[in-house]
BASEZA-224272 format. One record per residue: x, y, z of N, C-alpha, C in turn; residue in one letter. Coordinates in nm, 4 decimals, always signed. Layout:
N
       nx       ny       nz      cax      cay      caz       cx       cy       cz residu
        X        Y        Z        X        Y        Z        X        Y        Z      a
...
END
This chain:
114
       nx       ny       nz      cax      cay      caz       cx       cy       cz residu
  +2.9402  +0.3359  -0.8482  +2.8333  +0.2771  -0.7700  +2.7093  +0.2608  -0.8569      x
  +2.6606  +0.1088  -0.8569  +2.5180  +0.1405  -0.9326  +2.4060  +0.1688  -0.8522      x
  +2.2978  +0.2377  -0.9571  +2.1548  +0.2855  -0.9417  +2.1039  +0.1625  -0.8339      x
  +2.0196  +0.2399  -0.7363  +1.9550  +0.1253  -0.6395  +1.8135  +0.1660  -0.7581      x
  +1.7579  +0.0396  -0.7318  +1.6024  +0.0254  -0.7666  +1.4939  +0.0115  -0.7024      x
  +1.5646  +0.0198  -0.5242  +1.4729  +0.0180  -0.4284  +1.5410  +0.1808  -0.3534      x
  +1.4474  +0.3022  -0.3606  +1.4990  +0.4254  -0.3318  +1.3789  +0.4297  -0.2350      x
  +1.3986  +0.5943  -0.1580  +1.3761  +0.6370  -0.0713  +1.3538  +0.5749  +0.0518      x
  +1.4675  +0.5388  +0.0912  +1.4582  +0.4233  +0.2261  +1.6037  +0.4058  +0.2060      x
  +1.6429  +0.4166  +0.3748  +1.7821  +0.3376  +0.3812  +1.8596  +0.2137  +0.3332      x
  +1.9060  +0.1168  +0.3110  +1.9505  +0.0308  +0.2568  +2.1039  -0.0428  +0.3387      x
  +2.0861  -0.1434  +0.3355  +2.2031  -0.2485  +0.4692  +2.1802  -0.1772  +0.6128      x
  +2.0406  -0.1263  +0.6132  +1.9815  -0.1114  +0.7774  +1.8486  -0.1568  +0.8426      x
  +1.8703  -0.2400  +0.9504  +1.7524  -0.2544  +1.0267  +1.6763  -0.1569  +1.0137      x
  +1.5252  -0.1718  +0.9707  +1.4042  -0.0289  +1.0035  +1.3304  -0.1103  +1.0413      x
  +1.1903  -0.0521  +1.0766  +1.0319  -0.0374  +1.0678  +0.9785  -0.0123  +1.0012      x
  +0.9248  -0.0387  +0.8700  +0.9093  -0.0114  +0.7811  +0.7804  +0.0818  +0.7910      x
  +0.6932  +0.0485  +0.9102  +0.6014  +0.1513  +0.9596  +0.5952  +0.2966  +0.9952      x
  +0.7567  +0.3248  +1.0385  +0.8263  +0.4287  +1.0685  +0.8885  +0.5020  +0.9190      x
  +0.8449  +0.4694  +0.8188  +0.9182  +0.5402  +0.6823  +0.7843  +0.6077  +0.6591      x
  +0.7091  +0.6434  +0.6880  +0.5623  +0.7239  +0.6214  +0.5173  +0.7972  +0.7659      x
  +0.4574  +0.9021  +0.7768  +0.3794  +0.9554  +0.8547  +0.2391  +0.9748  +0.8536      x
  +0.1822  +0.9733  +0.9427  +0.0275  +1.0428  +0.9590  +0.0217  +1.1962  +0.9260      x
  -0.0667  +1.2169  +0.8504  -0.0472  +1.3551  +0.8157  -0.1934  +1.3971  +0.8667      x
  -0.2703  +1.5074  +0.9049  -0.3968  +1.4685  +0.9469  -0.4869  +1.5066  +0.8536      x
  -0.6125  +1.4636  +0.8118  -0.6393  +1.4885  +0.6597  -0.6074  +1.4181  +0.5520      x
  -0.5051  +1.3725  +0.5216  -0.4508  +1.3055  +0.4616  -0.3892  +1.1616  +0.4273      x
  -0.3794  +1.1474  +0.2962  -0.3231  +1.0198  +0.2680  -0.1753  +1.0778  +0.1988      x
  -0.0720  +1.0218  +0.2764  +0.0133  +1.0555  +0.2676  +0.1284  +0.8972  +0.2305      x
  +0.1897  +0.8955  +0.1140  +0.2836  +0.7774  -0.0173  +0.3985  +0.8275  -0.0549      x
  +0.4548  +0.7120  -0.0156  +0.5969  +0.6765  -0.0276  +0.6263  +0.6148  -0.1513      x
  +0.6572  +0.6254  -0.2328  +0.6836  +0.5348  -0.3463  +0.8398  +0.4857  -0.3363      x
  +0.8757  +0.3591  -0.3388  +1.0160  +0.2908  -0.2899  +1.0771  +0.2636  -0.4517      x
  +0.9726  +0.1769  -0.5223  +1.0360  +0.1857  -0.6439  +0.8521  +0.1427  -0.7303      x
  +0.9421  +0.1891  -0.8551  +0.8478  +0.1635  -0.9871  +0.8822  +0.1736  -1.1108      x
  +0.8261  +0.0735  -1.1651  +0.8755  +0.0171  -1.2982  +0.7607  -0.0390  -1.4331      x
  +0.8040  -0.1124  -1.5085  +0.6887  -0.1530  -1.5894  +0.6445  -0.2795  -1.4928      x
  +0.7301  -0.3140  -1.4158  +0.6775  -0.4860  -1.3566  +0.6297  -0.4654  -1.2165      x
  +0.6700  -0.3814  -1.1493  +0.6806  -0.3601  -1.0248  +0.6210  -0.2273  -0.9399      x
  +0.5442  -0.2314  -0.8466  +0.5415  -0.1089  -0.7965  +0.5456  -0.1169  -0.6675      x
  +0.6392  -0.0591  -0.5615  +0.6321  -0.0547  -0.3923  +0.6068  +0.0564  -0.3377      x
  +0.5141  +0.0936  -0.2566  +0.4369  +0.1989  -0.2105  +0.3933  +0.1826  -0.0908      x
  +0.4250  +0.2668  +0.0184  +0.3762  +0.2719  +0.1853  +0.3285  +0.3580  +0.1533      x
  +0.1554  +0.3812  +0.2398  +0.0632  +0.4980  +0.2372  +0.0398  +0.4835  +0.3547      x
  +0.0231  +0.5991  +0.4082  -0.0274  +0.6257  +0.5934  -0.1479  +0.6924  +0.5727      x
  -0.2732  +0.6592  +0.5987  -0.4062  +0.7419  +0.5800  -0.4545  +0.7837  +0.7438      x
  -0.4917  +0.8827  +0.7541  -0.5166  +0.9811  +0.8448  -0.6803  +0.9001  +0.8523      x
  -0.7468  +0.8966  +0.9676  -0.8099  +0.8585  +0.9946  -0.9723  +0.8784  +0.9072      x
  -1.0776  +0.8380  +0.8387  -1.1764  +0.7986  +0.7482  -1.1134  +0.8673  +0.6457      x
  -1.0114  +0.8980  +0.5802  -0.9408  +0.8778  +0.4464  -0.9592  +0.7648  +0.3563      x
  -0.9791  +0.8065  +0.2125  -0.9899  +0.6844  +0.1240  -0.9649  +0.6535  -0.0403      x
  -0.9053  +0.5748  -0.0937  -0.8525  +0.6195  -0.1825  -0.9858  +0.5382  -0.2843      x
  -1.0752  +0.5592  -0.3617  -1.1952  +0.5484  -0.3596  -1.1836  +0.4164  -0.4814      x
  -1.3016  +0.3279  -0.5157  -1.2668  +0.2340  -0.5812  -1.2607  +0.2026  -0.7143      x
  -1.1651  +0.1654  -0.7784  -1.0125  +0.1401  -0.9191  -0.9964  +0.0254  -0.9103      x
  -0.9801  +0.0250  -1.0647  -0.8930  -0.1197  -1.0986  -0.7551  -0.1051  -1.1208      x
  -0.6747  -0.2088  -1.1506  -0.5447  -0.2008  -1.1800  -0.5051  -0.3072  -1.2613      x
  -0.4067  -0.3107  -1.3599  -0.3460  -0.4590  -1.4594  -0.2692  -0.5087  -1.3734      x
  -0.2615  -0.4991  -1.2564  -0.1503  -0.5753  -1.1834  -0.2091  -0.6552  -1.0350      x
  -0.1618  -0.7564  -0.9965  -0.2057  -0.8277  -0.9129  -0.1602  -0.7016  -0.7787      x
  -0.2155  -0.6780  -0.6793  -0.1780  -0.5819  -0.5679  -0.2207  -0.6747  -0.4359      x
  -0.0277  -0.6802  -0.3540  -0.0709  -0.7389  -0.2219  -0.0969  -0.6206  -0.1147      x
  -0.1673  -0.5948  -0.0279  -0.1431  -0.4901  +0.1034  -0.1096  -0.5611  +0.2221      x
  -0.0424  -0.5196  +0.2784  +0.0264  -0.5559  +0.3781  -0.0076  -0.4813  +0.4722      x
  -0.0719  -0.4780  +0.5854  -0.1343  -0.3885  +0.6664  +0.0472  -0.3707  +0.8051      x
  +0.0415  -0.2129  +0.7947  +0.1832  -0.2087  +0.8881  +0.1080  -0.1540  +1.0256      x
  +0.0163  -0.0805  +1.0348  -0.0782  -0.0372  +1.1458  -0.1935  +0.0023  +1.1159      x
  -0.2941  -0.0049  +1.2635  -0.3860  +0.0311  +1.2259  -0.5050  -0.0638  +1.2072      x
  -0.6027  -0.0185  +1.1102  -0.7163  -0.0853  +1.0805  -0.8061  -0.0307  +0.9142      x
  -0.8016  -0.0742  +0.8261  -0.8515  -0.0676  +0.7151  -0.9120  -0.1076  +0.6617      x
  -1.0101  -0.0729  +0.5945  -1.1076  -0.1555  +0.5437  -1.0866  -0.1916  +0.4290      x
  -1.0725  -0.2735  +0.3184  -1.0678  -0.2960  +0.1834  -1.1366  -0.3925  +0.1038      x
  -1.2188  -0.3034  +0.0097  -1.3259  -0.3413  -0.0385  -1.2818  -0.4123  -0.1882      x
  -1.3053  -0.5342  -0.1902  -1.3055  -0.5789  -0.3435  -1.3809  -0.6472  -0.4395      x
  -1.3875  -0.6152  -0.5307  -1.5219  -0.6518  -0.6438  -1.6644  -0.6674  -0.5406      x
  -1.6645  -0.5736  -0.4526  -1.7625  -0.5246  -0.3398  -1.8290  -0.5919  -0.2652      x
  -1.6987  -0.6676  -0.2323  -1.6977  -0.7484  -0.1038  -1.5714  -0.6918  +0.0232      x
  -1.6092  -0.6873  +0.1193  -1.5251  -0.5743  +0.2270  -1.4904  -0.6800  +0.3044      x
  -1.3322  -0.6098  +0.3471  -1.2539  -0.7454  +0.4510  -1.2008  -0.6148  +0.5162      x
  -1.1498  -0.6470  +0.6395  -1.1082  -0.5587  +0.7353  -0.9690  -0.6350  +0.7482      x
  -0.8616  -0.5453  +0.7705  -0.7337  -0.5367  +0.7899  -0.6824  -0.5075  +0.8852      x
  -0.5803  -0.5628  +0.9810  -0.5297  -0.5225  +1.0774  -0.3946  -0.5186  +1.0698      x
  -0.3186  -0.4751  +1.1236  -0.1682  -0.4979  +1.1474  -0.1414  -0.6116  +1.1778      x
  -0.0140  -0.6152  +1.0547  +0.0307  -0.7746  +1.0430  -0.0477  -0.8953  +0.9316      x
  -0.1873  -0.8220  +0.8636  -0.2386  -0.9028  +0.7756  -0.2252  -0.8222  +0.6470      x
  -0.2114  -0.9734  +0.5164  -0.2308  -0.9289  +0.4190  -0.3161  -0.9843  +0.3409      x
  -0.3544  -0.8889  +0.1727  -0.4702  -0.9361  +0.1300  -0.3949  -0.9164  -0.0124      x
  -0.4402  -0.9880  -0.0971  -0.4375  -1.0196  -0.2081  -0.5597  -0.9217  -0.2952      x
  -0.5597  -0.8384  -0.3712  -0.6628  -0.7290  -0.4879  -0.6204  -0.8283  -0.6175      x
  -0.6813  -0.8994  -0.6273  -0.6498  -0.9677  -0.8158  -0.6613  -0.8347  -0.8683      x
  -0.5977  -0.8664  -1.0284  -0.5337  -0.7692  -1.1244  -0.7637  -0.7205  -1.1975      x
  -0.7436  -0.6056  -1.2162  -0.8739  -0.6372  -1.3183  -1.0096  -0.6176  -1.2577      x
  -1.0193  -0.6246  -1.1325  -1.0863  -0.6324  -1.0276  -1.1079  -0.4922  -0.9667      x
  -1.2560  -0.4283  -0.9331  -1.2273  -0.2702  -0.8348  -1.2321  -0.3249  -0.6766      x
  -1.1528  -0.1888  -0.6965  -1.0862  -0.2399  -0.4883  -1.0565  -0.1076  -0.4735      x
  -1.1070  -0.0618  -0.3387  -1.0853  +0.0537  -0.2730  -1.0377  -0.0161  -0.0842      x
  -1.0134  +0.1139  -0.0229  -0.9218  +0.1379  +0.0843  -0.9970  +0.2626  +0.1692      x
  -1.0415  +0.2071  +0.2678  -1.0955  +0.2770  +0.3459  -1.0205  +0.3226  +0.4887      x
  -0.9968  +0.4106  +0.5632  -0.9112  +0.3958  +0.7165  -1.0819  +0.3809  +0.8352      x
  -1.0562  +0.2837  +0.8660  -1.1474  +0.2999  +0.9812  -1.1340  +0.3742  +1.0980      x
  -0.9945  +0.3693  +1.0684  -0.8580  +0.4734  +1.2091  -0.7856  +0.4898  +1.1208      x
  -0.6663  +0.5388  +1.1906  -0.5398  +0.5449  +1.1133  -0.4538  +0.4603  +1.0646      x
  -0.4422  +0.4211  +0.9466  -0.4001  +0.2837  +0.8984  -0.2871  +0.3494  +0.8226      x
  -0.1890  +0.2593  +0.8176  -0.1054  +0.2508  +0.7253  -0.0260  +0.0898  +0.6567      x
  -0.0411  +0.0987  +0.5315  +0.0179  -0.0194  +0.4756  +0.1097  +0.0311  +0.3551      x
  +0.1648  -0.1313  +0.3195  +0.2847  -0.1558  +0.2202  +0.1969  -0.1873  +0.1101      x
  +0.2085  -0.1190  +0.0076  +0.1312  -0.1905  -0.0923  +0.2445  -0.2465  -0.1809      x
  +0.2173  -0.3717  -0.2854  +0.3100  -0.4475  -0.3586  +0.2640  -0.4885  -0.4965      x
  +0.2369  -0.3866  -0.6224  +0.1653  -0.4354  -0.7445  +0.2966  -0.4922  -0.8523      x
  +0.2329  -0.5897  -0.8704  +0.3224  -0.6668  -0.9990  +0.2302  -0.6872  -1.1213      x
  +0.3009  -0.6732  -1.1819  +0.2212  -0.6415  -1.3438  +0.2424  -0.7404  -1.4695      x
  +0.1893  -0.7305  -1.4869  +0.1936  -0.8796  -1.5984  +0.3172  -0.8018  -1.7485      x
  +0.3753  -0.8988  -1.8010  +0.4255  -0.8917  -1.8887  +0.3902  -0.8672  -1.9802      x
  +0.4837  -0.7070  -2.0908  +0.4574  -0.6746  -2.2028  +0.4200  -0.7733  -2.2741      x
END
């Protein structure tokens, strides 16, 4: 059998992908699905005014909001997130993540080539 490259998560099953992470209270609590030099997939569930404070990254990062409400701030301009929207963080750029409530999203960084 070969290596999956998409781990911790079931595989040839219907989910919720909202339902693979929990609220922890206090906390920001990450799933990492897979990661690589090109790729990174990550669900984070943040416990309500949790924040992961503001960073750059070499990689373009989509969020995918799975619940909730989030705030996300980039090159310090702030957009609010709801379930069901996503936002684009260009690569290079600082961007932070605020929970206004309890939010949880999919994050999706792709990375530019060696």
């Amino acid at each position: 059998m070969k290596d999956r490259h998409i781990k911790n998560i079931d595989a040839e099953t219907a989910l919720e992908l909202a339902d693979q992470v929990s609220y922890q209270k206090g906390q920001i609590v990450s799933k990492t699905l897979a990661q690589n030099g090109s790729v990174s997939l990550t669900l984070f569930a943040f416990d309500q005014d949790e924040e992961i404070s503001s960073h750059e990254s070499d990689g373009d990062a989509m969020v995918i909001a799975l619940d909730g409400e989030g705030l996300i701030t980039i090159d310090g301009k702030e957009h609010m997130l709801i379930k069901g929207q996503t936002i684009i963080m260009p690569a290079k750029k600082p961007h932070a993540v605020y929970a206004k409530q309890q939010f949880k999203m999919f994050l999706i960084v792709v990375f530019p080539r060696a």
